[in-house]
C-alpha positions in Angstrom: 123.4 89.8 139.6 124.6 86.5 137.8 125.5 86.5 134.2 122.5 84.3 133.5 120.1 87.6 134.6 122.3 90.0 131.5 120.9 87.4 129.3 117.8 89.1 129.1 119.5 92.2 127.9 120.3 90.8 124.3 123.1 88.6 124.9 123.5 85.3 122.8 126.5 83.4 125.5 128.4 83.8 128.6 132.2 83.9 128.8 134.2 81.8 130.1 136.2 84.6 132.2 134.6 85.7 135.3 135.8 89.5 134.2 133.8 89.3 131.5 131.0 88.0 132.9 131.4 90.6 135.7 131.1 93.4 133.1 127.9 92.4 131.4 126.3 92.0 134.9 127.5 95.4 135.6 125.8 96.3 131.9 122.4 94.9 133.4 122.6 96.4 136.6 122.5 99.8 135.1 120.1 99.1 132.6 117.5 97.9 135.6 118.8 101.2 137.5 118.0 103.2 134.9 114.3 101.8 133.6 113.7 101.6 137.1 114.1 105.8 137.3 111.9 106.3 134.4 108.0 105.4 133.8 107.3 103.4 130.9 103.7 102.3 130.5 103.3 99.0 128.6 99.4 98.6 128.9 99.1 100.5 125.6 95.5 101.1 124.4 94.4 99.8 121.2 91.2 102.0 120.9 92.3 104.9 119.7 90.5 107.7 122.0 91.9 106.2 125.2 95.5 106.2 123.1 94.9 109.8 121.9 94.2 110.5 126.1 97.6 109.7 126.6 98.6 112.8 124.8 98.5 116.8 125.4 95.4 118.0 122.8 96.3 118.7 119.9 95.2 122.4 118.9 92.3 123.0 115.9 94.0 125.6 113.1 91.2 127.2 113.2 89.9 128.1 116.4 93.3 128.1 118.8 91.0 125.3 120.9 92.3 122.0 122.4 90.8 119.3 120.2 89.2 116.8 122.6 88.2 113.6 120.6 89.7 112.9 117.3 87.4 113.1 114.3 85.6 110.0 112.6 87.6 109.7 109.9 90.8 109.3 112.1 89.0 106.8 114.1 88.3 104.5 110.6 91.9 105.1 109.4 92.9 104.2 112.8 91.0 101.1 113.1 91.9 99.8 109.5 95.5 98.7 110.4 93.9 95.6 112.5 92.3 95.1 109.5 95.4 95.0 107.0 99.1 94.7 106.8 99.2 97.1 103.5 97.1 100.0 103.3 96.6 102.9 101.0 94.8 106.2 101.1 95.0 108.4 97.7 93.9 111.9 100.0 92.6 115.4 99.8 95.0 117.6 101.7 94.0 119.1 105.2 91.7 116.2 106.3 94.2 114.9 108.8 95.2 111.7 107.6 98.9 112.6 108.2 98.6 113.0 112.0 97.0 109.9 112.4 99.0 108.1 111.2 101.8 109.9 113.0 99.9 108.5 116.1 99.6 105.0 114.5 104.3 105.4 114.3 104.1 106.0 117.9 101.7 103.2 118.8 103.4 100.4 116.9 106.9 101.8 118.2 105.3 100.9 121.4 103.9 97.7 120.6 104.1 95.2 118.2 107.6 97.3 116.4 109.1 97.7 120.1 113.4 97.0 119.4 112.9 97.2 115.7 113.3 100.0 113.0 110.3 102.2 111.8 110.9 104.3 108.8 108.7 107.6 108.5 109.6 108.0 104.4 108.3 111.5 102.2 108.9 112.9 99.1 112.2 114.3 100.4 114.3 113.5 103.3 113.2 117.2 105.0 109.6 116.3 104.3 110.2 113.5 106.4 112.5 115.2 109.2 109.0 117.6 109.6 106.7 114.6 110.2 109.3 113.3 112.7 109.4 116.2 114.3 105.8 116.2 114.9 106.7 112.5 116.4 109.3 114.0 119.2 106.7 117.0 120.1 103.7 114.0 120.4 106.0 111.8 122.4 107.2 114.5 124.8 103.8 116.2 125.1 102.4 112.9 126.2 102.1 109.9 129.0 105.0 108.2 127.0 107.8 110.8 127.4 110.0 109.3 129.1 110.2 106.3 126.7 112.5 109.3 124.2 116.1 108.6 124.6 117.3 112.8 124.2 120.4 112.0 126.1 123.5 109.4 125.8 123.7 106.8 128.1 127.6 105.8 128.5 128.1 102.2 129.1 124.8 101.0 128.0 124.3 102.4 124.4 126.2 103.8 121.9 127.2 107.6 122.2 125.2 108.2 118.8 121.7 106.5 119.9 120.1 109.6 120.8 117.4 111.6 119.5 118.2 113.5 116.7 116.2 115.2 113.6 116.9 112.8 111.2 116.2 110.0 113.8 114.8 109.4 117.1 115.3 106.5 119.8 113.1 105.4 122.0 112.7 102.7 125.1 112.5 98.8 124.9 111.9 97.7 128.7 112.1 93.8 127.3 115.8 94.8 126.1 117.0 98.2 127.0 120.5 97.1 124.9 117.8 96.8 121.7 115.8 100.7 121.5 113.7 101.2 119.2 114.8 103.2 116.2 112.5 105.7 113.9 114.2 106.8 110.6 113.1 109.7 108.8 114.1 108.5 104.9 113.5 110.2 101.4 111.9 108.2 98.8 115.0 106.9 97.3 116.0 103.5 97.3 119.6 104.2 98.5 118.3 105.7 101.2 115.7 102.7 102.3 118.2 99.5 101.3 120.3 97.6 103.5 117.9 97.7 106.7 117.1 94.8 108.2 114.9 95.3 111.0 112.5 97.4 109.6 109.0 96.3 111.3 106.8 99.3 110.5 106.5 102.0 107.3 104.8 104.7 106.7 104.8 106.7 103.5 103.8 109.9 102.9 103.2 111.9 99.8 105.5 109.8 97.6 103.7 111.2 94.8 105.0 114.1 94.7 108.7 112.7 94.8 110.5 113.7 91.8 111.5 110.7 90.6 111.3 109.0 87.3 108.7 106.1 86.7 111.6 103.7 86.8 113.3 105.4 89.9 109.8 105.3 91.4 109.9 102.0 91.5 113.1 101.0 92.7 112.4 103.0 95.8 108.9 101.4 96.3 110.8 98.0 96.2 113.9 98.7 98.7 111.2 100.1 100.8 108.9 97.2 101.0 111.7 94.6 100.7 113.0 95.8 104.6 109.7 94.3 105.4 110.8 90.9 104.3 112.1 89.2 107.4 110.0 91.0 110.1 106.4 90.5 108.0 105.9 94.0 108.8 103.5 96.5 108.2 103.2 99.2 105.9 100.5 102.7 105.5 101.0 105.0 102.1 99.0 108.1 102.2 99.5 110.6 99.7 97.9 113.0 96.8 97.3 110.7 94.3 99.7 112.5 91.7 100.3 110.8 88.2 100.2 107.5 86.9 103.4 106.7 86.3 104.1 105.6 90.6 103.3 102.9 92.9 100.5 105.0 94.8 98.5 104.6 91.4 99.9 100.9 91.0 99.0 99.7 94.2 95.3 101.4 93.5 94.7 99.8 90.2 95.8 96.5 91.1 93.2 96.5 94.3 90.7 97.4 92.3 91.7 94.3 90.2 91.8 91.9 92.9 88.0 93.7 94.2 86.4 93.1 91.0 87.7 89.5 91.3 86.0 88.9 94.7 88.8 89.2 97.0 88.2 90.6 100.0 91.2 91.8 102.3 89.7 91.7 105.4 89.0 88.3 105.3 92.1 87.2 105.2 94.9 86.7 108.1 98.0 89.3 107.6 99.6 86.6 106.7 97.7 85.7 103.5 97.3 89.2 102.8 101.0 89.6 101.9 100.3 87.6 98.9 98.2 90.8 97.4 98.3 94.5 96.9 97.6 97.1 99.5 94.3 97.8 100.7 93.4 100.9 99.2 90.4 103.6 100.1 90.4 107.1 98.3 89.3 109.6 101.1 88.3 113.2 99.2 87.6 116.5 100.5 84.0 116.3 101.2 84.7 113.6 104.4 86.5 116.7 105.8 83.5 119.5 105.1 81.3 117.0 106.6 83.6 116.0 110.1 84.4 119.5 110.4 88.4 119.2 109.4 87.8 121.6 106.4 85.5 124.8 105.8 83.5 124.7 102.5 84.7 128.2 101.7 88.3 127.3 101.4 87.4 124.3 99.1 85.3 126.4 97.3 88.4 128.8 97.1 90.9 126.1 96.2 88.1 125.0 93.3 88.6 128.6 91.5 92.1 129.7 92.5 93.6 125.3 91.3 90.9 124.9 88.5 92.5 121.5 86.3 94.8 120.7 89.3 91.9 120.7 92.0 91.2 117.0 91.6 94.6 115.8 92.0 94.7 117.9 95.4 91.5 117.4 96.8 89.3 114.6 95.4 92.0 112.1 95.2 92.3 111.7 91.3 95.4 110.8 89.2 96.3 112.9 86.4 98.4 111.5 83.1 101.6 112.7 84.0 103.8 114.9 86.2 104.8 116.3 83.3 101.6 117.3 81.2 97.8 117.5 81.1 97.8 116.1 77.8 98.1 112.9 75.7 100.7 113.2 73.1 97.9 112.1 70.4 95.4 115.2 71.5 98.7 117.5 70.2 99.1 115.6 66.6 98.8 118.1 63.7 99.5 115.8 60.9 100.5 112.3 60.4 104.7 112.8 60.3 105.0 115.3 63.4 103.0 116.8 66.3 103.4 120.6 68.4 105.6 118.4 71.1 106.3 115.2 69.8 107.8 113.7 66.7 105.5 111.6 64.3 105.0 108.4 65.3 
């Protein structure tokens, strides 16, 4: 093998001295040895029930059975990111938005994301290490498992790109020198600044972060800035929470731009950069009628959550994560209120 054919494996010029050259030949002729003993599909499915085929069942809480096609709710969430670069989905919990887009991680680290970096981010760096996890277990239970890196590979990649619970490696056959790299990142913007290949994120339950407004919003922007060079994409699903972060922002600001006339889907990705994320509330009764939730345990929720049931399963935002109430609605007299001074 010349030096010309280790070109393809990410390097930018040939030296001069024939060792050299030697050595990166020798880099490539591993690499082919090694993608040559593993399989790794590249006719990935965009329709999401011959993707979800590619992977062992997942298993219904409920009834310990294999779930066999993915419910229709999954499939609309599923389809929307053709649709738009930025999407948003204030949620009920237990209606399965999480996993898939879990599956959507896994489908752009094997597509359009392939070499670059994917960031998983949640409320807390553990939160995020959980949905990770659930990445490996998909990944390994699947047609795709040998794309995981879970061991090193001396001479080709570094001894610390491996699969690990805070990050996970996977595959590039168009550059094995070049994996792709999955972070799992707590909403914190020194935690999401300084990337520079970030091609894909996905956000999940940043509401509940406990931020301040202010801090909110620093980690919202070193989030989306990674997108920057790679016009990447970006999915936020989460309880809606309070008004005071960008889940609520990003909502508003869509329903501005509706009233206005825009319509998202019409645009390229392209253009849509130029506006605020997509944004669709999705509340419990989607689940009770696909079958993800039982009306009982809503019912349940209703009695045993009372003020706090909206927040967690009709998608509504509430004042503030720190009270139910308006400072006026406590005023007692004009000089001072039960929690506040006068005004």
């Amino acid at each position: 093998m010349t030096a010309k054919t280790a070109l393809k494996y990410g390097t930018t010029k040939v030296s001069m001295y024939p060792s050299i050259d030697d050595k990166m030949a020798n880099v490539a002729a591993d690499a082919e040895k090694i993608m040559a003993g593993l399989h790794l599909p590249t006719d990935i499915p965009k329709d999401l029930d011959k993707f979800y085929k590619k992977f062992d069942p997942f298993i219904n809480g409920e009834t310990n059975q294999p779930v066999e096609q993915l419910a229709p709710l999954q499939e609309e969430i599923w389809a929307d990111q053709f649709k738009y670069i930025y999407r948003e989905y204030p949620k009920a919990q237990k209606i399965t938005v999480s996993t898939v887009c879990l599956l959507e991680d896994i489908f752009h680290a094997l597509t359009d994301s392939m070499g670059y970096e994917i960031f998983i981010v949640a409320q807390t760096v553990d939160h995020a290490k959980i949905h990770l996890q659930d990445v490996r277990k998909m990944v390994l239970a699947s047609k795709y498992r040998d794309y995981l890196i879970t061991r090193p590979i001396p001479g080709l990649l570094l001894k610390d790109e491996i699969t690990k619970t805070s990050e996970a490696y996977l595959w590039n056959p168009k550059n094995p020198l070049m994996p792709t790299h999955i972070f799992a990142k707590g909403f914190e913007a020194g935690q999401l600044i300084s990337h520079k290949r970030v091609k894909h994120v996905h956000a999940s339950d940043i509401a509940k972060s406990k931020l301040t407004a202010t801090l909110k919003k620093e980690a919202f922007g070193a989030m989306m800035s990674r997108l920057g060079l790679t016009r990447g994409s970006c999915v936020m699903e989460s309880i809606a929470g309070g008004l005071d972060g960008p889940i609520h922002e990003q909502y508003e600001k869509f329903e501005e731009i509706t009233k206005a006339g825009v319509d998202l889907s019409k645009l390229s990705r392209k253009e849509q950069m130029k506006y605020p994320f997509y944004c669709r509330k999705l509340k419990y009764n989607l689940g009770i009628e696909q079958g993800l939730v039982s009306p009982e345990f809503i019912e349940g929720e209703r009695v045993r959550l009372g003020p706090l049931f909206g927040m967690f399963y009709e998608a509504d935002f509430y004042e503030s994560d720190q009270a139910w109430y308006k400072q006026e609605e406590w005023i007692t007299s004009q000089e001072a209120s039960d929690f506040f001074a006068g005004s």
